[in-house]
N, C-alpha and C positions, 0 to 999 in steps of 0.2 A: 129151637133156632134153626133157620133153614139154610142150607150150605152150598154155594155152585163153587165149584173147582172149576178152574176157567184155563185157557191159553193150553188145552189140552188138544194135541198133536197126533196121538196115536189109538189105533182102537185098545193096545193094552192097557193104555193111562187112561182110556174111558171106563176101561169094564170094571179098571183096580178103585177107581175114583166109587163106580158105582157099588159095587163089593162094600166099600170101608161106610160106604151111609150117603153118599152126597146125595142131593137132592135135585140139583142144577148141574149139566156137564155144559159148560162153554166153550166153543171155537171158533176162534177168528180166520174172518175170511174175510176177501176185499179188501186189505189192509197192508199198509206198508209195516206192519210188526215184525217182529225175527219167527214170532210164533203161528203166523199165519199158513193155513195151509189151504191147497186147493179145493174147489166147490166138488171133486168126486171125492176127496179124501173126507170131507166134511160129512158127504153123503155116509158114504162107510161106515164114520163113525156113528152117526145117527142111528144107521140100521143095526146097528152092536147091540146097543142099549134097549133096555126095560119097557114097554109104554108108559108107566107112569112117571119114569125120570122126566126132567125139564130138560126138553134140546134148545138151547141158547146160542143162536147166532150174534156175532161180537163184531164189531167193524165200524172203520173211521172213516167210509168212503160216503164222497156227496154225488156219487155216478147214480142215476135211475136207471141205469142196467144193469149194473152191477145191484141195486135192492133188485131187479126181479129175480135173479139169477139166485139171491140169497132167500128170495120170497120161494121159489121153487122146491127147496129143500123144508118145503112145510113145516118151520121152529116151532117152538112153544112160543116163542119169544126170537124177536132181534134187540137188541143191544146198540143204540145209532146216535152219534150225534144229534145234538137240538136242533143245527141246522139244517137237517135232510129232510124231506118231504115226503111224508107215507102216502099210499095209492087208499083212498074209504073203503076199499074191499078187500082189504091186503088179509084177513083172514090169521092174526095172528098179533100176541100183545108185544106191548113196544113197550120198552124200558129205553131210556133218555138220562142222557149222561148229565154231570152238573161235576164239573172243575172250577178251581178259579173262583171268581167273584159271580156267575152267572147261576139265575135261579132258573129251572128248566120249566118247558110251557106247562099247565096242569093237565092238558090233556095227552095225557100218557099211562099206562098200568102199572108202572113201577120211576124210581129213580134212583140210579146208581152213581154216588159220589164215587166220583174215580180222576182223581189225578195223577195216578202211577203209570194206567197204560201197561200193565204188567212188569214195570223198573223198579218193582218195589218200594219205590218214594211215601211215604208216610201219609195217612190222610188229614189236611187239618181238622184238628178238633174242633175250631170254634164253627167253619164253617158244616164242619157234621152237624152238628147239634142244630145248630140255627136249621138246614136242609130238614132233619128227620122233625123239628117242631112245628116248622110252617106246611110239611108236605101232607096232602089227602090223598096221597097214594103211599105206597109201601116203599119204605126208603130201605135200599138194598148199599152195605158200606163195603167199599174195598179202598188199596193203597196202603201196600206196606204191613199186610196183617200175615201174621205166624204163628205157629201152635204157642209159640211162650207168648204174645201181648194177645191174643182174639178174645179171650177173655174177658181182662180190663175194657177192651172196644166195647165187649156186647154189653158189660155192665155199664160205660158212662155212656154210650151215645143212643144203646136200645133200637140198635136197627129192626126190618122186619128181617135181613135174612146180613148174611157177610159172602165176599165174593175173593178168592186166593187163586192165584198164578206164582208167583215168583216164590213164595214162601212157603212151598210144598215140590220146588222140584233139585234133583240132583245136580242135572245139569240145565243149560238154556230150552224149554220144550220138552225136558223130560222129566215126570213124576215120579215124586218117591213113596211109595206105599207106608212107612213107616210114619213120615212127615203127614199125609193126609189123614191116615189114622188121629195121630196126637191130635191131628186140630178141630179133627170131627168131634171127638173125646170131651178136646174142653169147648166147643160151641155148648156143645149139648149136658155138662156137667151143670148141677145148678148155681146159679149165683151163691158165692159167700158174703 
């Protein structure tokens, strides 16, 4: 099972995230989140990390300058609302969110149920399952997952990967090494 720890703030909480196993390190940028931080600090944190981690730009903005500015930080990946508009040469896979009642377009590399935003809020089950049955890309689950439920998630909805912010940090933005351990532990433990 593959793991992005997201709404990461600091290059400590990048290196400790990458240390305990993650796969994916997430930060928001261009975004009115509490967790959002600036396009140099983003930078930073990028440059911290491994080359084969996934650098995952995260963001609710529908500004086209705000995407280049996000494009510039060369991600593996941005992370962007349905309604934003990629540039054909934007040189980097799109993951497309799906909240709510809305099924997100097919043309994208991944799809991440996310109705929490990083608040924690729970994901719906039905509409998980419905997302990860109909989808031809890799459905990535987040909303409200923590080392005690990720588990049960990964066995009833069978994502490709799961996505944590709130349920792995001490305080608002800041990581707890112990909490991303646990959840890396049970991603990766086999099904019972």
């Amino acid at each position: 099972m593959r793991v992005k720890i997201c709404g990461i703030t600091t290059v400590r909480d990048a290196l400790i995230a990458e240390e305990e196993g993650a796969d994916s390190i997430g930060v928001v940028v261009c975004s009115d989140s509490k967790r959002s931080v600036p396009i140099s600090r983003a930078r930073e944190i990028f440059a911290a990390l491994r080359p084969n981690t996934e650098k995952i730009c995260v963001t609710n903005t529908q500004s086209q300058s705000d995407l280049q500015l996000i494009l510039s930080l060369k991600p593996t990946a941005i992370q962007i609302p349905e309604s934003l508009s990629v540039p054909s040469d934007h040189g980097t896979k799109i993951y497309r969110v799906a909240s709510g009642g809305t099924i997100p377009p097919e043309k994208c590399d991944a799809v991440v149920i996310d109705q929490s935003c990083g608040r924690g809020v729970a994901y719906d089950r039905s509409f998980a399952e419905k997302i990860t049955a109909r989808s031809n890309v890799p459905v990535i689950l987040a909303g409200g997952l923590t080392p005690g439920n990720v588990g049960a998630a990964i066995r009833d909805i069978r994502p490709y990967a799961v996505d944590v912010s709130s349920g792995v940090e001490k305080s608002k933005g800041i990581k707890d090494r112990k909490k991303i351990r646990e959840f890396i532990d049970n991603c990766r433990r086999p099904a019972l």
